[in-house]
C-alpha positions in Angstrom: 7.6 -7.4 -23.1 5.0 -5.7 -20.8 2.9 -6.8 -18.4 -0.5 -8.5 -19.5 -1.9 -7.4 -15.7 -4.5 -4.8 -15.7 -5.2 -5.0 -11.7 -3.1 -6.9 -9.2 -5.8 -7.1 -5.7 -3.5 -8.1 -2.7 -4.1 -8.6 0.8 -2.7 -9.3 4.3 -1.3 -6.4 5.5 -4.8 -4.5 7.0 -3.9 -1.4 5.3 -5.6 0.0 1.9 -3.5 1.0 -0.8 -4.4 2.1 -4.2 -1.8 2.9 -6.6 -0.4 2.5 -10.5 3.0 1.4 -10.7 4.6 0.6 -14.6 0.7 0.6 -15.9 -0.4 -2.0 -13.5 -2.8 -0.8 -10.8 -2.6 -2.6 -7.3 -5.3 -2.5 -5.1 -5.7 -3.4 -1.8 -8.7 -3.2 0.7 -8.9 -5.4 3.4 -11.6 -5.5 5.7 -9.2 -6.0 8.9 -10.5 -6.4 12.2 -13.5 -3.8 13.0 -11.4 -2.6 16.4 -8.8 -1.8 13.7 -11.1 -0.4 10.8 -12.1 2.3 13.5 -8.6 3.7 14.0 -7.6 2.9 10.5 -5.5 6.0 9.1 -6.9 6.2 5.8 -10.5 6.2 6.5 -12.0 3.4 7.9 -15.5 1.1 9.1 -17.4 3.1 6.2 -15.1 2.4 3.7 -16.1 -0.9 2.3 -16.9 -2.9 -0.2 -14.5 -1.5 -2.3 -15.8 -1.6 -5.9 -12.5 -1.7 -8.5 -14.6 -3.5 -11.7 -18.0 -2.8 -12.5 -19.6 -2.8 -15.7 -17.2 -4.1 -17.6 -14.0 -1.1 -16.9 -11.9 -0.3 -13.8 -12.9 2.7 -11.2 -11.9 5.8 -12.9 -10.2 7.7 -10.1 -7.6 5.9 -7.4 -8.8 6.0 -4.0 -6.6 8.5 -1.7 -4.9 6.1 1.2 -2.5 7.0 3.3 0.7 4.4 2.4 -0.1 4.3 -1.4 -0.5 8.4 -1.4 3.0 8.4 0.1 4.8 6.3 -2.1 3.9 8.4 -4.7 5.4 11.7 -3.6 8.1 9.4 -1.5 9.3 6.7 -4.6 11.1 4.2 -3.0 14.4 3.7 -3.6 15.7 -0.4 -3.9 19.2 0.8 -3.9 18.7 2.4 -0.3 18.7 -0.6 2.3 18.9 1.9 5.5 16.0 1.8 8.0 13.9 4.4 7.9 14.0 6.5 11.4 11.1 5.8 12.4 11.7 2.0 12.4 15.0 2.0 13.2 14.3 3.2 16.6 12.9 -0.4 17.6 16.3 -2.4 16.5 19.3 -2.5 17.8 21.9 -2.8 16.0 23.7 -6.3 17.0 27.0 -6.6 14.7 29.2 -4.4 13.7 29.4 -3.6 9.8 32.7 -4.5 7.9 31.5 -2.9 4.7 
């Protein structure tokens, strides 16, 4: 059985995202702090309001943002539980692995 969801909108995280995963598309605009909409990577302070209904249908073309753009030449991969480098750099690692 599918998924009766046309549109998931989520928040929290002050980065946009735009993307279609298994026919459901997920949307995310937040309007973040204005300090942080000015350095935002994905565009920024003249970004919003983000229109994803009007008229009775969805946007035709998904907005290009940084994380969501990336996930979709980079799929993610559940299976892989590493750290990626760029992360892993600010743990250190405090038990040693018996697996």
């Amino acid at each position: 059985m599918g998924s009766t969801s046309a549109c998931h909108v989520f928040g929290h995280t002050h980065f946009s995202w735009d993307a279609v995963l298994d026919g459901v598309r997920y949307v995310q605009a937040p309007l973040a702090y204005p300090r942080e909409r000015k350095r935002r990577m994905n565009g920024g302070e003249n970004q919003l309001p983000y229109c994803v209904y009007s008229d009775g249908k969805f946007a035709d073309k998904l907005s290009h943002f940084y994380w969501s753009d990336y996930y979709a030449d980079n799929p993610r991969s559940p299976d892989i539980t590493e750290l990626a480098p760029w992360v892993a750099r600010f743990y250190k690692r405090t038990w040693k692995s018996e697996f």
